[in-house]
ZAKE-22211 format. One line per 4 residues: number of its first residue (from 1); for each residue x, y, z of N, C-alpha, C, O, CB. Coordinates in pm, 1 decimal. Atoms other than C-alpha are relative to their C-alpha. Glycine has a CB too. Layout:
BEGIN
NUM> X Y Z X Y Z X Y Z X Y Z X Y Z  ...
This chain:
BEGIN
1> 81.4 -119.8 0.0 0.0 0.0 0.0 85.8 126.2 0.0 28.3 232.3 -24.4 -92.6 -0.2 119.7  -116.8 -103.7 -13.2 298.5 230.3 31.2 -18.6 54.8 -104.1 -85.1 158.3 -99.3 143.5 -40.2 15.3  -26.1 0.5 94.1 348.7 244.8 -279.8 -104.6 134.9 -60.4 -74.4 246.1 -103.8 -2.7 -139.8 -41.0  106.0 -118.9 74.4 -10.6 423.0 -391.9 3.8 83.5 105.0 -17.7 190.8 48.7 -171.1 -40.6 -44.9
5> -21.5 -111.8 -46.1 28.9 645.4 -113.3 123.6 88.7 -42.3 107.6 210.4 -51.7 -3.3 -22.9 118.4  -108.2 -84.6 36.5 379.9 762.8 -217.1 -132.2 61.2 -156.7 -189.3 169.9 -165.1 197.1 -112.0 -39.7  42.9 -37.8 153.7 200.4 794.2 -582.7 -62.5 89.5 17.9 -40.8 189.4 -50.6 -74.7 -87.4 -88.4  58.9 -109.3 8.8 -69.4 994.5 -430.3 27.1 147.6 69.3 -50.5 238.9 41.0 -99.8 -40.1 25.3
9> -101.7 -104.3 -37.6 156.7 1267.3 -243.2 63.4 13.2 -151.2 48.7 128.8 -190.7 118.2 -51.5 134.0  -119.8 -51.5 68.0 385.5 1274.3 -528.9 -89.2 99.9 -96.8 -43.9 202.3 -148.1 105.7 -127.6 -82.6  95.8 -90.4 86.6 50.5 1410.5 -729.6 -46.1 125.3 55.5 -61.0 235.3 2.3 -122.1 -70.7 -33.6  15.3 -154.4 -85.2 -29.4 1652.3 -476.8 92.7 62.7 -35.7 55.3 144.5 -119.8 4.5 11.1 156.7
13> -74.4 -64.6 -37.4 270.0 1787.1 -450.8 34.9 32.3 -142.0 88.5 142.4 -154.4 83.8 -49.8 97.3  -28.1 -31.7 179.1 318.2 1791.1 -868.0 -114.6 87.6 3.5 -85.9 174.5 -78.9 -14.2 -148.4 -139.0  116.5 -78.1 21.3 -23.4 1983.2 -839.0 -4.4 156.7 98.0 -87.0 247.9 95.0 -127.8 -107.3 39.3  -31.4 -101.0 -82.1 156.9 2219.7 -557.6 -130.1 43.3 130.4 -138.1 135.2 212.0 32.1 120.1 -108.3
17> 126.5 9.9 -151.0 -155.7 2177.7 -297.4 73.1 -91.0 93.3 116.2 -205.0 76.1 -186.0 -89.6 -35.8  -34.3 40.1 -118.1 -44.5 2150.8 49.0 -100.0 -103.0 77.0 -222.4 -95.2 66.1 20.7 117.2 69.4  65.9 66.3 -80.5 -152.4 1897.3 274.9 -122.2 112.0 65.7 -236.4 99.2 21.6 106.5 -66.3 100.4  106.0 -11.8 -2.5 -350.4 2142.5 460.9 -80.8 87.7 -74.0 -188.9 129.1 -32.1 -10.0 6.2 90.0
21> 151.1 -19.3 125.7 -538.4 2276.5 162.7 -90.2 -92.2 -39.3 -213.3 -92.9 -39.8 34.8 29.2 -141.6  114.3 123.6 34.0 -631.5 1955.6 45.1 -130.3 -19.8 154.7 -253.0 -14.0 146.6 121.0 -188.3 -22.3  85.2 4.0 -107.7 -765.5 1909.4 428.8 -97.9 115.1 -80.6 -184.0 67.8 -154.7 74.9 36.8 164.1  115.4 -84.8 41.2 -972.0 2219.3 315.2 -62.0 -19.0 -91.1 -177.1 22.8 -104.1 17.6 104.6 -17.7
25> 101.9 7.2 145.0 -1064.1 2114.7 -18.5 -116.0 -119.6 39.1 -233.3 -115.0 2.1 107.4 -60.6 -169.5  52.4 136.0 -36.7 -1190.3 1784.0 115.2 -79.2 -33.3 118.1 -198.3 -61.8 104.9 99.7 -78.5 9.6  89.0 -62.0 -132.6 -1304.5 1813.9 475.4 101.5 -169.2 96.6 91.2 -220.0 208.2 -271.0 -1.9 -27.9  -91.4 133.4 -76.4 -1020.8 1480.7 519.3 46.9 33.4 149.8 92.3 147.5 157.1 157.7 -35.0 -91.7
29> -99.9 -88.6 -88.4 -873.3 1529.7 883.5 151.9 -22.7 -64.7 181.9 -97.1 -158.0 -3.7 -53.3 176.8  -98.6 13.3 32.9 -531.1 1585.7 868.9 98.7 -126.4 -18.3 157.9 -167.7 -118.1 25.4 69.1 56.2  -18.2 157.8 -32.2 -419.1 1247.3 1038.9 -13.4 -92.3 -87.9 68.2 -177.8 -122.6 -80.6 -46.5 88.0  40.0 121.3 174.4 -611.1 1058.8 729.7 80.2 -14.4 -141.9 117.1 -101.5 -220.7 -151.9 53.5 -82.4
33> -77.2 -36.0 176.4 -449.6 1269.0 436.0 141.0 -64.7 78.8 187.1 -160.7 17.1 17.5 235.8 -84.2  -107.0 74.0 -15.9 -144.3 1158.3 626.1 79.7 -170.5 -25.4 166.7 -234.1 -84.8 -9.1 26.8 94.7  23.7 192.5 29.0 -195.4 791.4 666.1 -9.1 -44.4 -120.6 55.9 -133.4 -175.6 -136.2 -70.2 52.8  -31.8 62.2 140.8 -296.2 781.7 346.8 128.9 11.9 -122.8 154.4 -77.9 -203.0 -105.9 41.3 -62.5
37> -113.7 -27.2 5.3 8.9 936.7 226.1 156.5 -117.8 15.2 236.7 -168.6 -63.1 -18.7 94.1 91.6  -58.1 123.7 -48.0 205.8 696.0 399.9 -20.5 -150.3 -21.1 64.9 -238.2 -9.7 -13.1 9.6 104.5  19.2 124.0 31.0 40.5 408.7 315.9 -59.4 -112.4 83.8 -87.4 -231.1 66.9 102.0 -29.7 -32.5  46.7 74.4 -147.9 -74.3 333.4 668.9 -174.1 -25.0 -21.8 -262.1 -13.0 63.5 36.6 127.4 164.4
41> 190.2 18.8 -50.6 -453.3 246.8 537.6 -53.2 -48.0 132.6 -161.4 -1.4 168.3 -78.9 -115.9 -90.3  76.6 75.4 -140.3 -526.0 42.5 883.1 -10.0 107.6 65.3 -71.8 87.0 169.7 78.4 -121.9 96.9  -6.6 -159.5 -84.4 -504.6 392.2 1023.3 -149.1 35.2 -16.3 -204.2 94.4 76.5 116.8 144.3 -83.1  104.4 -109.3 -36.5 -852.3 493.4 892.9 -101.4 -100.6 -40.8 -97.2 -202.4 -109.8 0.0 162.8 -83.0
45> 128.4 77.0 -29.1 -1211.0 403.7 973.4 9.8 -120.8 -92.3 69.6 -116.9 -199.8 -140.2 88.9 -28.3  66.4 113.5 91.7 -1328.3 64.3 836.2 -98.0 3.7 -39.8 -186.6 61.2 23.4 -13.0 -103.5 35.8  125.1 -8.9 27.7 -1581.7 4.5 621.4 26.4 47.3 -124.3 111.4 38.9 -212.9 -86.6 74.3 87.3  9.9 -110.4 187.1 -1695.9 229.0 341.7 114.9 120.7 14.9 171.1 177.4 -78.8 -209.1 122.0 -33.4
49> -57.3 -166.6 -14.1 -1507.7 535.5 485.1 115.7 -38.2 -63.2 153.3 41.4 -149.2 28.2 84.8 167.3  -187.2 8.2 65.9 -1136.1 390.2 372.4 -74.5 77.0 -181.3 -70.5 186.3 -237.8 108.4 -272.8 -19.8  34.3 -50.8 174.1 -1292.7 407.7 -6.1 -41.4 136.5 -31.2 -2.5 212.9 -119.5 -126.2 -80.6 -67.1  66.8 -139.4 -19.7 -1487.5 697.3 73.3 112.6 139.5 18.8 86.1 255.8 -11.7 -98.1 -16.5 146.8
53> -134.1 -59.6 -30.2 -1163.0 865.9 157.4 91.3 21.5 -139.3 152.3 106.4 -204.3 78.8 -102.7 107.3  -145.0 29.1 121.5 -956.3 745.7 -100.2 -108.0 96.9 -162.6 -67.7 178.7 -245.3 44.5 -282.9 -44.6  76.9 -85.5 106.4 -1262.3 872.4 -351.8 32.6 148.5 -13.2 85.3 207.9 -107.3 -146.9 -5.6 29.6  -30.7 -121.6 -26.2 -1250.2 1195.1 -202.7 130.7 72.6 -39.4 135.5 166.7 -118.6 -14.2 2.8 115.8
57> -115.9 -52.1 9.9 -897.9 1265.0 -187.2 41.1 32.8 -149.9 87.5 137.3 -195.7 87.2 -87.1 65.6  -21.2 11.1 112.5 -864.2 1174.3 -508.6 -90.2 133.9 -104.3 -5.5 198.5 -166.1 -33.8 -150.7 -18.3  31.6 -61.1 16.9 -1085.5 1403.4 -649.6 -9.0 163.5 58.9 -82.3 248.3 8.0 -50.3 -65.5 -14.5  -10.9 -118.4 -15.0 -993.5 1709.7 -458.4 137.0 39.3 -59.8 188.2 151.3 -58.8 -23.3 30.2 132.9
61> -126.5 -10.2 83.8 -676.5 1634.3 -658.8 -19.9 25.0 -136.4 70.0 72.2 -206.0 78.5 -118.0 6.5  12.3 -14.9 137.7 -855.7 1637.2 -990.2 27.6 -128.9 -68.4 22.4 -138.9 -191.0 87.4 105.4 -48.0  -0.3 101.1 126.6 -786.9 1269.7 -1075.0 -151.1 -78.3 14.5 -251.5 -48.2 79.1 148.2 -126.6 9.3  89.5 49.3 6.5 -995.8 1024.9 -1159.6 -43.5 -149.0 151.7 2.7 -263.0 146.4 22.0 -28.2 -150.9
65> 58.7 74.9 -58.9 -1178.0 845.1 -852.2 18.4 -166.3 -1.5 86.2 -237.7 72.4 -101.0 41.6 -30.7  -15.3 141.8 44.2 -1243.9 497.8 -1027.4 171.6 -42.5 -21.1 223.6 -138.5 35.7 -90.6 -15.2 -151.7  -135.2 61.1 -7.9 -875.9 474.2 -1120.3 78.7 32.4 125.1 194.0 35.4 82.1 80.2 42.7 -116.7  -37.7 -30.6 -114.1 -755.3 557.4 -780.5 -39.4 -146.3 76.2 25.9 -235.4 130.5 -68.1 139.5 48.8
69> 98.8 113.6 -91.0 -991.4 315.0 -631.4 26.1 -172.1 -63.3 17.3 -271.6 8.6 -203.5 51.1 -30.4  -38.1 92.5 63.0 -892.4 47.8 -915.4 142.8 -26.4 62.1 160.5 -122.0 137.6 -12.4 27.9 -140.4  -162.8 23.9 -59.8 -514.7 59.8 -817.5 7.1 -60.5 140.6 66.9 -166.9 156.8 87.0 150.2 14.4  -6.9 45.1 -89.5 -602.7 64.9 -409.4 -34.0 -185.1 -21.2 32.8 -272.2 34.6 -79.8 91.3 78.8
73> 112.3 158.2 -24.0 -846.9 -300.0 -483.5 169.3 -86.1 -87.0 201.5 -203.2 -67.1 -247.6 -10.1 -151.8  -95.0 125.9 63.6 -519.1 -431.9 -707.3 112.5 -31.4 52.9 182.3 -128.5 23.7 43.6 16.5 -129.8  -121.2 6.9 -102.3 -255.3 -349.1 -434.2 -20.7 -57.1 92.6 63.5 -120.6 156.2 49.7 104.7 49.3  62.8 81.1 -128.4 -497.0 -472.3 -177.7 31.7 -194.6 -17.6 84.3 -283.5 49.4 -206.7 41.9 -3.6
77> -35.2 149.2 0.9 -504.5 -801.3 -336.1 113.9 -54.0 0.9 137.5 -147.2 77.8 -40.6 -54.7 -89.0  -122.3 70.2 -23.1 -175.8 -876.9 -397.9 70.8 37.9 140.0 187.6 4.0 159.2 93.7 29.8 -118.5  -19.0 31.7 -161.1 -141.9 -816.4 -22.3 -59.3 -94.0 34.3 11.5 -187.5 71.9 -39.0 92.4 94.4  25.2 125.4 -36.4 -364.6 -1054.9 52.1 72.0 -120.2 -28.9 120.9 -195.4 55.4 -99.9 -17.3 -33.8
81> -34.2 84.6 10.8 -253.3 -1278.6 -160.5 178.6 -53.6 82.8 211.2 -166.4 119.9 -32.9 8.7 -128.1  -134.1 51.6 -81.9 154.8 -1233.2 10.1 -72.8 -42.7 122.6 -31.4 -154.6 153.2 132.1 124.4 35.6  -2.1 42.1 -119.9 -16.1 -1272.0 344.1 -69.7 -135.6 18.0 -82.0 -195.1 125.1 -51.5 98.4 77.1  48.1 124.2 -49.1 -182.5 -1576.3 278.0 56.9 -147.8 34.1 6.0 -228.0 112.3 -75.9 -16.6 -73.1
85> -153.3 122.3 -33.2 131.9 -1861.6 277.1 -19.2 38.3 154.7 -98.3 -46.8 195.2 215.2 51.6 -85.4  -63.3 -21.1 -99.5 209.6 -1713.3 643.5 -157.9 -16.5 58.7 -152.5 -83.7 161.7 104.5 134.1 11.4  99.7 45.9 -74.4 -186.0 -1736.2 744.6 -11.6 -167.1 3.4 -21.6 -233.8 106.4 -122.0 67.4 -53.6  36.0 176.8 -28.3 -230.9 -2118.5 675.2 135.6 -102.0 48.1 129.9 -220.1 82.2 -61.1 -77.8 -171.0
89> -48.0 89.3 -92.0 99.6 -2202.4 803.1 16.2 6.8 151.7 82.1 -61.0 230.5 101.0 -20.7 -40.1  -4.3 -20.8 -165.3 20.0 -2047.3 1138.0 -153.3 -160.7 30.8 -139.7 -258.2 104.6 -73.2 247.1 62.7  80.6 60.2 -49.8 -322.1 -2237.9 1142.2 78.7 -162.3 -4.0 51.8 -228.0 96.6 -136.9 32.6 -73.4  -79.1 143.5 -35.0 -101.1 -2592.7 1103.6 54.9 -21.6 121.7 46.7 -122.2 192.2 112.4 -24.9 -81.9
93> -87.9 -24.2 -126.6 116.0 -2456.8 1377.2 -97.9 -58.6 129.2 -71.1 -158.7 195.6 41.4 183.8 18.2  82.7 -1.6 -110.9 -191.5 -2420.7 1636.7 -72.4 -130.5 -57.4 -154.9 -146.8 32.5 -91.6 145.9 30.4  42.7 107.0 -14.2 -328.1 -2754.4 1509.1 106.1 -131.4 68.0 42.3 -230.0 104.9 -50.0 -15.5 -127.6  -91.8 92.4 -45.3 -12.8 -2983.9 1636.5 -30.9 17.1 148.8 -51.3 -88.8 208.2 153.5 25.9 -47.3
97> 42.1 91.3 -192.4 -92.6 -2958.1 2041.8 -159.4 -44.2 14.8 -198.0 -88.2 123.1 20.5 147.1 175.2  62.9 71.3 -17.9 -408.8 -3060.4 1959.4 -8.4 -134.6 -44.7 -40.9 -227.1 29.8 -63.9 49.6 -11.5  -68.9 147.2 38.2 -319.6 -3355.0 1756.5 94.2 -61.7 115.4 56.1 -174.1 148.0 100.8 17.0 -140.1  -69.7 13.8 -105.2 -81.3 -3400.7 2022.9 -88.5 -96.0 124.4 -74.7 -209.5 170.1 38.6 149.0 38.6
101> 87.5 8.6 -162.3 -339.0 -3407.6 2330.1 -93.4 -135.8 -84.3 -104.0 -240.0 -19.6 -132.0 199.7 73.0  88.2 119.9 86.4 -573.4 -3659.0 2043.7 68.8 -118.4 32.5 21.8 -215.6 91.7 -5.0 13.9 -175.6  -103.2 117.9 -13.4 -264.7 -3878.0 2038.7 23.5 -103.0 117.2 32.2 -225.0 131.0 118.4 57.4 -9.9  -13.2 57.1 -149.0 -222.6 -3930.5 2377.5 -75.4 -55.5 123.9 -52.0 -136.4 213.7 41.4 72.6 47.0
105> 171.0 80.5 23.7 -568.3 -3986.9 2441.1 -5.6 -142.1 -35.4 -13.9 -248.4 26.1 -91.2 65.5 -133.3  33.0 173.7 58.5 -599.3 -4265.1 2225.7 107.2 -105.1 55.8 69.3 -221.7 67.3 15.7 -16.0 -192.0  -66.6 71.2 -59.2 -265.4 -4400.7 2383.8 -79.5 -50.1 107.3 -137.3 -158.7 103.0 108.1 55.8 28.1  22.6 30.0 -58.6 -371.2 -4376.5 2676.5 -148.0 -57.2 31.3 -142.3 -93.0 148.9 53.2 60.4 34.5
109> 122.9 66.2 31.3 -760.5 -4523.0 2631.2 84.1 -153.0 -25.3 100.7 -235.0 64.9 -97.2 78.6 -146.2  -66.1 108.0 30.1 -571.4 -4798.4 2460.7 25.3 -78.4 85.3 -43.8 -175.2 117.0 91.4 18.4 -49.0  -92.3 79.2 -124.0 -319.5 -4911.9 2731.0 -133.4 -21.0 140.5 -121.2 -115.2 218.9 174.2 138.2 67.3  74.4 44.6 -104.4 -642.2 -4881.3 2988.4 -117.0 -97.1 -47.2 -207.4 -144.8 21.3 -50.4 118.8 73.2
113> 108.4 135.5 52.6 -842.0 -5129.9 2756.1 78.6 -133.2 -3.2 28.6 -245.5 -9.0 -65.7 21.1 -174.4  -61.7 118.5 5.2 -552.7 -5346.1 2753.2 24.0 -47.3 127.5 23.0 -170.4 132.0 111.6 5.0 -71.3  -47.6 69.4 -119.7 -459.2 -5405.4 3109.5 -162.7 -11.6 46.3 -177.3 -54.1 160.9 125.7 93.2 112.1  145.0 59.2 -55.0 -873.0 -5448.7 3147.6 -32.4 103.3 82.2 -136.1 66.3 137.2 -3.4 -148.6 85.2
117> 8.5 -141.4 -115.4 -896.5 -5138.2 3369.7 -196.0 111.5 -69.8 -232.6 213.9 -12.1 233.7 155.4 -52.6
């Protein structure tokens, strides 16, 4: 996400509107145009407002909205997609002490069916 935030500073700032003008053109707080800037999306509201944001901004810049909003959804995914290897080998991780505790179970069931107990 870095990435389209650098892109969308570097347009501001090719368009010579200050951070807080845009705040004025837009009604963004400052904190947001920042984050977004940065690249820190988890920074602002969830929901509709991230898009709603990114719409905005974008258009108090003069570009186009939809392609703004196209780029965030194609950077988004190929985040997902890096973070997904490292999600399913955590869930393997947290399945081995229960396999574990299963294991030892059935040992021990076992060994108390065998001595007749």
């Amino acid at each position: 996400m870095k990435e389209l935030g650098e892109w969308l500073r570097r347009q501001r700032e090719g368009k010579g509107i200050s951070r807080t003008e845009l705040q004025e053109l837009t009604k963004i707080s400052l904190n947001y145009i920042v984050a977004i800037e940065e690249g820190h999306f988890e920074a602002l509201p969830q929901g509709g407002y991230k898009r709603a944001f990114l719409r905005t901004y974008a258009r108090g810049l003069g570009l186009d909205p939809d392609s703004v909003m196209a780029r965030y959804c194609e950077i988004a995914a190929e985040d997902r997609l890096e973070a997904s290897p490292r999600e399913s080998t955590d869930r393997r991780g947290k399945a081995g002490p229960r396999r574990l505790v299963r294991t030892l179970l059935a040992v021990y069931n076992g060994t108390m069916e065998w001595l007749g107990m």
